[in-house]
N, C-alpha and C positions, 0 to 999 in steps of 0.2 A: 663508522657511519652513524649518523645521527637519524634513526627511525624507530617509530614509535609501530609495535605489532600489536594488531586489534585483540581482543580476547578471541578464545579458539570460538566461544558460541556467539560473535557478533550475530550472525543471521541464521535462526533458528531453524531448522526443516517442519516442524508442523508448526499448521498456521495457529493454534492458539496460542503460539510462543511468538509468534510474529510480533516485530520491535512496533509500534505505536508510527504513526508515519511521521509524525515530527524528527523521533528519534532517526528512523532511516535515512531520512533526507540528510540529517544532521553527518550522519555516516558516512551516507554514499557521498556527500562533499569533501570530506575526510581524504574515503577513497581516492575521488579523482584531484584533489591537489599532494598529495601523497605517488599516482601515477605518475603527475604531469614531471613533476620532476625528475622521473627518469633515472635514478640512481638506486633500485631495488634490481635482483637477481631475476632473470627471467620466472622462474619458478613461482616467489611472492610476488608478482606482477599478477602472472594468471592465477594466483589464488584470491589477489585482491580486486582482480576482473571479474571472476565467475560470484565475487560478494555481490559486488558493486552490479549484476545483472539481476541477481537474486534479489536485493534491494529494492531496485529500479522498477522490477516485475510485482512487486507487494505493494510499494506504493501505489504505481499505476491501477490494481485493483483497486485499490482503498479508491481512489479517485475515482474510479468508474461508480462503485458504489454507492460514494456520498452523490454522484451526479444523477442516480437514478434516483435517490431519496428526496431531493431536491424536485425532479421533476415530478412526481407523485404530489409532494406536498404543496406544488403551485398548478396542476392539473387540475381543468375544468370540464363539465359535460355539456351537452350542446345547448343548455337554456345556461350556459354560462356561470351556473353556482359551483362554487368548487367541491373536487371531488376527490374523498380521501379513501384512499387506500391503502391495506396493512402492508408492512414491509420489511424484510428481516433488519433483525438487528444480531449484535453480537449474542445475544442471549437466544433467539430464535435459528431455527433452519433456512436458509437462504431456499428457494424457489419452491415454497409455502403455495399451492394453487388454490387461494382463497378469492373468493368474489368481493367488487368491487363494493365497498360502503360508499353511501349519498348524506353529505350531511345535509 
């Protein structure tokens, strides 16, 4: 058979090991034209499923996250000036209960 097996650490279990989202996307694509084709053993199918969910699930955070970063950074107060708020980054603690700044 002609298949290419991922390195055993494609998807890391702590998240500071977590693959960058370009790269997962890049992967879990991998994955699913790698399933579609149907010619792996049941066993590396579900090994290359439970990646390709664990991928799918990192990314989607990464997504939610950039989208609340976004919304913060285009968020306005009721006289309409915008209004910035701190917000984790990978160097900070994510749910930081800090008050909101007014520029």
């Amino acid at each position: 058979m002609n298949r290419q097996s991922p390195p055993p650490s494609a998807v890391p279990d702590s998240p500071q090991e977590a693959p960058s989202f370009e790269a997962a996307i890049k992967r879990l694509t991998e994955i699913v034209q790698t399933l579609e084709r149907g010619d792996l053993p049941l066993e590396e199918s579900l090994r290359l499923f439970e990646e390709g969910v664990k991928l799918s699930r990192v990314s989607q955070e990464r997504l939610e996250r950039a989208e609340k970063r976004v919304e913060q950074l285009l968020a306005v107060d009721e006289q309409g000036r915008p209004r910035t708020t701190a917000f984790a980054t990978d160097a900070t603690e994510e749910g930081d209960d800090e008050e909101p700044r007014h520029s």
